[in-house]
MARLUMTI-447934 format. One line per field, with one value per residue (C-alpha): x, y, z; residue in one letter. Coordinates in Angstrom, 2 decimals. Example, Ala and Ser with C-alpha at 12.3 -4.5 7.8 and 13.67 -1.06 7.14 Angstrom:
BEGIN
x 12.30, 13.67
y -4.50, -1.06
z 7.80, 7.14
rest A, S
end
This chain:
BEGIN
x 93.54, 91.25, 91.43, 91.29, 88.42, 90.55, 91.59, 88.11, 86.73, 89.38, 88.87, 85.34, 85.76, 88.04, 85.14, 82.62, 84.69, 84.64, 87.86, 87.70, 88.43, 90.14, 87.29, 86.32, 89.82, 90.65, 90.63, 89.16, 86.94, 90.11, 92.10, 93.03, 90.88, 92.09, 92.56, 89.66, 92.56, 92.84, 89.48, 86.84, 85.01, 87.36, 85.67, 82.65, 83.61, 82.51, 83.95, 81.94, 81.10, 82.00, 78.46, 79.05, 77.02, 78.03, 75.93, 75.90, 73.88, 72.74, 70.79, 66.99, 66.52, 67.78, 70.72, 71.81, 72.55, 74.56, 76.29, 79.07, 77.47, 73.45, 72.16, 68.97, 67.71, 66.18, 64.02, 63.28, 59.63, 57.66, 55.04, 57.41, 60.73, 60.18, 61.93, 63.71, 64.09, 65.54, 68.43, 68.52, 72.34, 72.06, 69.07, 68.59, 71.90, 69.40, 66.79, 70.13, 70.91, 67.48, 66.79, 70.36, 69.36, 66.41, 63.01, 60.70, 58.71, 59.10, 55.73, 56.15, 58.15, 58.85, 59.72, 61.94, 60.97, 60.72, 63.67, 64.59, 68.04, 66.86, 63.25, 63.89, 64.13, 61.04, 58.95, 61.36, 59.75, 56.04, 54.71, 51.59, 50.79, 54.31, 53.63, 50.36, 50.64, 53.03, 52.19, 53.77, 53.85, 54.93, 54.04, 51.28, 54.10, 56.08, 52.60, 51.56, 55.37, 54.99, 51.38, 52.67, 55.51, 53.76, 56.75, 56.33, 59.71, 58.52, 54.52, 52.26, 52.11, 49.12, 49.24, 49.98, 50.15, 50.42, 52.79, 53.42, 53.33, 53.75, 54.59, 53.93, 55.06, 55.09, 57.84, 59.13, 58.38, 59.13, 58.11, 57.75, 57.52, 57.55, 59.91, 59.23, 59.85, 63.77, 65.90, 62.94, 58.77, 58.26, 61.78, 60.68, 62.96, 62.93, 63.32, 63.41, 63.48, 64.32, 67.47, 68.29, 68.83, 67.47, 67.25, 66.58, 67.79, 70.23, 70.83, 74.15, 76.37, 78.76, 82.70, 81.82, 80.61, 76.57, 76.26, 76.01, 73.67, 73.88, 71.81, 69.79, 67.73, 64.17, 64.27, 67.29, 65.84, 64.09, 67.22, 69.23, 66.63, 66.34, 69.52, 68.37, 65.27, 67.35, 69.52, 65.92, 66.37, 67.19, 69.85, 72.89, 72.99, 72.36, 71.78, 71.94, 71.15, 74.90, 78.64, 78.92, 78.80, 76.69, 77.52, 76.54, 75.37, 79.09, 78.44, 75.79, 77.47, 80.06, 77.74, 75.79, 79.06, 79.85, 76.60, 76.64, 80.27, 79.25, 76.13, 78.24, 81.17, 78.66, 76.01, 79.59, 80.56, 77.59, 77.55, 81.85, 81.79, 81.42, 79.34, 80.09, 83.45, 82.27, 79.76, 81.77, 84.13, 81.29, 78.97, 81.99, 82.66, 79.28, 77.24, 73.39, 73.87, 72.48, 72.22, 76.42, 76.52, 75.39, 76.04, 79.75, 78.94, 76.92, 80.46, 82.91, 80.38, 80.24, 84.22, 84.76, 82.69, 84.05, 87.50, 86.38, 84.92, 87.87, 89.95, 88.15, 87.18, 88.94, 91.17, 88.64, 85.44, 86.02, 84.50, 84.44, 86.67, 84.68, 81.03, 82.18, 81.87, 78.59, 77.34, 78.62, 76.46, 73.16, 73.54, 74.08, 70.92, 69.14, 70.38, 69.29, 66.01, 65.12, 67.19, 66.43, 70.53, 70.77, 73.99, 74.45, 71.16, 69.10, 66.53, 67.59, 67.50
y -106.53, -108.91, -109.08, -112.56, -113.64, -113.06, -109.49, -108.52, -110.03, -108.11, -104.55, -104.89, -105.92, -102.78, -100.35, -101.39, -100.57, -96.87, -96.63, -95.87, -99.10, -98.09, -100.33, -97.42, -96.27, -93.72, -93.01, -90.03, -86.98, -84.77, -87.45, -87.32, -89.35, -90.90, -88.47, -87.68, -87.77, -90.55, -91.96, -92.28, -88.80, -86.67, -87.48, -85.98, -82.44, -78.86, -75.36, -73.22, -69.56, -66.24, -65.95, -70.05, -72.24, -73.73, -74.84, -77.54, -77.39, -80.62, -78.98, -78.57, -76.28, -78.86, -77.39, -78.88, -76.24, -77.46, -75.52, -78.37, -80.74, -80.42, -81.05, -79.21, -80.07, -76.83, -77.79, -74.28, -74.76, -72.99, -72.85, -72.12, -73.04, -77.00, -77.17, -80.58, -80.27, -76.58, -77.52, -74.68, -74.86, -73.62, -71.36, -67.89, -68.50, -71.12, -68.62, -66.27, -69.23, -69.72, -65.49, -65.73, -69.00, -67.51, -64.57, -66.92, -67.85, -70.86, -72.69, -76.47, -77.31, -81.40, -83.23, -86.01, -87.01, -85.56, -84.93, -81.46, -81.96, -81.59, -79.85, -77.45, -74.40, -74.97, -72.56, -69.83, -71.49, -72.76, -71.12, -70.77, -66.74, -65.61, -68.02, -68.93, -70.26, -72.78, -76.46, -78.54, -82.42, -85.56, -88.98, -89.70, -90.76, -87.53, -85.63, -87.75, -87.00, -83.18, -82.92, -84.42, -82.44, -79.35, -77.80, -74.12, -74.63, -78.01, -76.63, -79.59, -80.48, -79.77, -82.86, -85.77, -89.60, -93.08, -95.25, -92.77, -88.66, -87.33, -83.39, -82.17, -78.23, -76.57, -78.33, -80.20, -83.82, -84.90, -88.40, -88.97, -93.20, -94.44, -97.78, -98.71, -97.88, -97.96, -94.24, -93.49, -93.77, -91.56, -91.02, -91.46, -91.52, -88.04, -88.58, -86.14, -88.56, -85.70, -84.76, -88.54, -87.35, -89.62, -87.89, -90.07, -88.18, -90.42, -93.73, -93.21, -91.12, -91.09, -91.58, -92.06, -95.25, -93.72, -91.66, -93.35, -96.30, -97.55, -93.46, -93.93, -96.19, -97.27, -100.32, -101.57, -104.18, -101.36, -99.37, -102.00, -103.56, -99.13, -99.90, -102.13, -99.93, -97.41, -99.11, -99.97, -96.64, -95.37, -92.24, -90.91, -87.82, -89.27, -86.84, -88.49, -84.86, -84.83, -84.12, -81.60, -82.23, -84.66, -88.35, -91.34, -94.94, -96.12, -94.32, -96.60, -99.67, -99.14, -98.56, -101.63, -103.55, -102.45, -102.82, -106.40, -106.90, -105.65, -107.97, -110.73, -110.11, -109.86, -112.19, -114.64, -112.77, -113.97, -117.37, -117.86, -115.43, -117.83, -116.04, -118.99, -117.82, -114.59, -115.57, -116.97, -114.44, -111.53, -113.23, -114.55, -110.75, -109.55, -112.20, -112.82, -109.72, -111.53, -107.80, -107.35, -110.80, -110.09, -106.38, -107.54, -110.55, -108.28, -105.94, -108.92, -109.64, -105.97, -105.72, -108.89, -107.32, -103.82, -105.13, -107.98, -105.14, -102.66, -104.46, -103.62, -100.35, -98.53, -95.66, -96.60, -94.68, -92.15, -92.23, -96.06, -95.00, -92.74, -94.47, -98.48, -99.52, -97.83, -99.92, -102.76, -102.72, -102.21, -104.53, -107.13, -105.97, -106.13, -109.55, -110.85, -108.99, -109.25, -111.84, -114.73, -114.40, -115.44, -117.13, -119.06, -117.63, -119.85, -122.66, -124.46, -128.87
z -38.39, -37.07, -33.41, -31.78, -29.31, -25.63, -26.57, -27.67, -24.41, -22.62, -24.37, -23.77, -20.26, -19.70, -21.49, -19.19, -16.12, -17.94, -19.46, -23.80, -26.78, -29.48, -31.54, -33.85, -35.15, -32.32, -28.89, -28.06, -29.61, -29.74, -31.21, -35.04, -37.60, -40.96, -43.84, -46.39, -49.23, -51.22, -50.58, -52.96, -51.49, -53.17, -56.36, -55.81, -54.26, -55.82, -54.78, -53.08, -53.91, -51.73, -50.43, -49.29, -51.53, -54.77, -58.14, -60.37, -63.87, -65.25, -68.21, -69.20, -65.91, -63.73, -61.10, -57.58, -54.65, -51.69, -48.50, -48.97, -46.83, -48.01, -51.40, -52.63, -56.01, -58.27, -61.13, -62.91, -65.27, -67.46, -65.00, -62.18, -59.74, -58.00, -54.94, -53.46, -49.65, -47.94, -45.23, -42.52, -43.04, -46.12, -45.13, -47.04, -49.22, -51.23, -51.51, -53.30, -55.41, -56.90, -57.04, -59.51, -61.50, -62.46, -61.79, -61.99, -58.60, -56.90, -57.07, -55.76, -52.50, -52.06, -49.39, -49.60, -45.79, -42.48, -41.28, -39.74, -41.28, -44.74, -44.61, -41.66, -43.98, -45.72, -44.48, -46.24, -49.67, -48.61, -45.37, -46.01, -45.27, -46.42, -49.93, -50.05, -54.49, -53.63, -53.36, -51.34, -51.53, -49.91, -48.58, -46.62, -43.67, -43.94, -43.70, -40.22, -38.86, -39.94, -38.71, -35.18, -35.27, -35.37, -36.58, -38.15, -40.07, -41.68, -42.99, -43.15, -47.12, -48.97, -51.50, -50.38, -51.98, -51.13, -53.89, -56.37, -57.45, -61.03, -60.38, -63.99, -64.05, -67.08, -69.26, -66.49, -64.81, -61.31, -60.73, -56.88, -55.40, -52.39, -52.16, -48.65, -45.42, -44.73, -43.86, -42.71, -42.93, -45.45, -47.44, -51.68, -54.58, -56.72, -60.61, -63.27, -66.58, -68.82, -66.99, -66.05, -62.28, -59.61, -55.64, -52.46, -49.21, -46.74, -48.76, -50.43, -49.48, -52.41, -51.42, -48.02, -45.52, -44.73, -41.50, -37.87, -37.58, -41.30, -41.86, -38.29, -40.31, -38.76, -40.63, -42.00, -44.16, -46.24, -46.74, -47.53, -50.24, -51.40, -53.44, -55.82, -56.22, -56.99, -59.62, -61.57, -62.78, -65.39, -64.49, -64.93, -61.99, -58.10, -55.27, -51.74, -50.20, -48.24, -49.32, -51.55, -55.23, -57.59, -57.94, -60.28, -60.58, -59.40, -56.40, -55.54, -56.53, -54.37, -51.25, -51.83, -52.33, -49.04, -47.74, -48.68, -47.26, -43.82, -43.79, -45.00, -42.16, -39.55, -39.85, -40.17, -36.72, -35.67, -36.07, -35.26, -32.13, -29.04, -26.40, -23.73, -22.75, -22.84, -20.71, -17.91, -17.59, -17.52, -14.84, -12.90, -12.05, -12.57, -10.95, -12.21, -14.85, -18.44, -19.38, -19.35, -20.49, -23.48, -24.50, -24.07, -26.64, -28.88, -28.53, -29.53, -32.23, -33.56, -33.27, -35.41, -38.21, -38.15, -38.14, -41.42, -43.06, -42.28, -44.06, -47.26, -46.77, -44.70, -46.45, -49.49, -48.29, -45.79, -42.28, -42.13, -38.96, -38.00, -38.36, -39.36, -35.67, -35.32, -38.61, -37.69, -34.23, -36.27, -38.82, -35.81, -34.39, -37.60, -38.37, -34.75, -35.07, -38.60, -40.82, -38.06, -37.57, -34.44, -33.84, -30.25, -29.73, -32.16, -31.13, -28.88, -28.61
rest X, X, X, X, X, X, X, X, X, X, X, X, X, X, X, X, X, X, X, X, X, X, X, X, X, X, X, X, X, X, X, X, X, X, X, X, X, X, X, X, X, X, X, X, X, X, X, X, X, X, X, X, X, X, X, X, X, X, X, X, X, X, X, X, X, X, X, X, X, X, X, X, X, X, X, X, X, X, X, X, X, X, X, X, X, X, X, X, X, X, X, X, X, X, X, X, X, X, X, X, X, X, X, X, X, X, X, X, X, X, X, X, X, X, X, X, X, X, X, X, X, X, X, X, X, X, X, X, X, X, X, X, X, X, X, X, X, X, X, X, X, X, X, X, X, X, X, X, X, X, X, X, X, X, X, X, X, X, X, X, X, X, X, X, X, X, X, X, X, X, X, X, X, X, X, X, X, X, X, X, X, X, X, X, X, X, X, X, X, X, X, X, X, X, X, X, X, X, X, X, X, X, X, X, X, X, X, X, X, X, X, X, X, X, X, X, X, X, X, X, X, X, X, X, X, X, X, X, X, X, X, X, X, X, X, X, X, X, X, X, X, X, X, X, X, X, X, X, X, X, X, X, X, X, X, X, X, X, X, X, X, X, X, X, X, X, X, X, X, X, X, X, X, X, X, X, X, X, X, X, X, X, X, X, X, X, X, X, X, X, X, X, X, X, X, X, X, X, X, X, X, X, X, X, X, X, X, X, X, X, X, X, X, X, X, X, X, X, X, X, X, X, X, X, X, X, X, X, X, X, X, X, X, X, X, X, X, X, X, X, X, X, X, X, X, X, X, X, X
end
């Protein structure tokens, strides 16, 4: 599968001239992509309801709510209902899913980070006027993004904490950290110990290769090192916050395993790919442009480790058609940028 060195040069030279590569497994956005079946994502699907949600109960007042593609996590108290994120694609059918789990009010709001994706419905739960006894609570980060934001979806929280959170509510526990920056500034890991459920929003995506960008990660390094933080717990139930139903310790394995394949194929990429005939042929048609230069070496690089890690993968997690060219490209910018993986590029005699 892996291409040699003259036809990547030559695909890449035809893609800058505005014509489409075939680099990330097809060839246009109408095009058909590989088939979810058989991959590892089929494992981890739940039916949906009539009113378009679905439910999973892990016990001890513990449930997961998702519109198929959103996760929110429901921990029903004593004291009152602890809400995990509120995804305006799942919108008011969450607040139906809570009002049939249970009549007791909802009392704490969390949010797992910033991002609209997954905390743009939380003002149906903790706007201030429309519910002024619920807490909310996050990290210090989220609550500088949300107070920039100025967002009336995404309320700014009213608690807010630097390394670590215990949410005690009634008979429940939520213990809140903070592992780093990595997804994002402010994304923390969500663990109930009684239920043995562990929550962090956009770090594995269970059965599938993570969304575009290795999760749009600000800093790589962080989200990559988030797995093994992850794995120091102690839990049997993993929500990512995406794709449907619940998923487990295997699922996050099997991401790091991937994870560490793609860093391994590319920082090897890296250091094989030789940008000198590359080079020449770029700036002998593009004279004095380092800029093409090197975006078609970065390319060839990028190519050689999608098609390495393809080989793996592909057909095992889903998407890695869809997304595996798009990881590929970061992880060679992280490696450059923050591993000191610099290839042809290194310090020179």
């Amino acid at each position: 599968m892996k291409s040699s060195l003259s036809s990547t040069v030559a695909g890449l030279l035809i893609f800058l001239a505005g014509a489409a590569t075939a680099c990330t497994g097809f060839a246009g956005q109408h095009d058909h992509f590989l088939p979810v079946n058989g991959t590892l994502a089929m494992e981890n699907q739940i039916p949906l309801n009539d009113a378009g949600y679905g439910v999973s109960h892990f016990g001890h007042g513990a449930y997961m709510v998702t519109d198929g593609a959103y996760q929110t996590l429901v921990l029903v108290s004593t004291a009152g209902v602890v809400v995990v994120d509120a995804p305006p694609t799942t919108g008011h059918k969450l607040q139906w899913a809570i009002g049939n789990l249970t009549s007791i009010p909802v009392r704490w709001f969390v949010y797992s980070h910033s991002h609209s994706d997954h905390a743009g419905g939380a003002y149906l739960f903790a706007d201030n006027q429309a519910h002024p006894k619920v807490k909310t609570i996050a990290h210090e980060n989220t609550a500088a993004q949300l107070v920039a934001a100025r967002d009336p979806h995404r309320p700014v929280p009213h608690i807010t904490f630097k390394d670590r959170y215990t949410l005690k509510a009634g008979n429940q526990t939520l213990d809140l950290f903070f592992p780093g920056i990595g997804h994002d500034l402010g994304n923390i890991i969500i663990y109930a110990p009684k239920q043995r459920i562990l929550m962090m929003v956009d770090q594995i995506y269970a059965g599938w290769v993570p969304f575009w960008n290795l999760a749009a990660s600000v800093y790589v390094p962080g989200w990559i090192d988030a797995h093994d933080r992850i794995l120091a717990y102690d839990f049997d139930v993993y929500l990512g916050g995406h794709m449907g139903g619940p998923a487990n310790r295997t699922a996050v394995t099997v991401q790091r395993e991937y994870v560490r394949d793609l860093y391994a194929n590319c920082a090897d990429a890296l250091n094989n790919v030789d940008i000198v005939p590359i080079g020449t042929e770029v700036l002998t048609n593009n004279p004095y442009n380092i800029w093409a230069q090197f975006a078609v070496y970065l390319d060839a690089v990028a190519e050689v480790c999608y098609n390495a890690t393809s080989a793996k993968w592909l057909g095992k997690l889903a998407a890695q058609d869809i997304f595996g060219f798009s990881h590929a490209r970061t992880m060679v910018s992280s490696l450059r940028l923050d591993y000191d993986v610099l290839g042809p590029n290194g310090v020179q005699p």
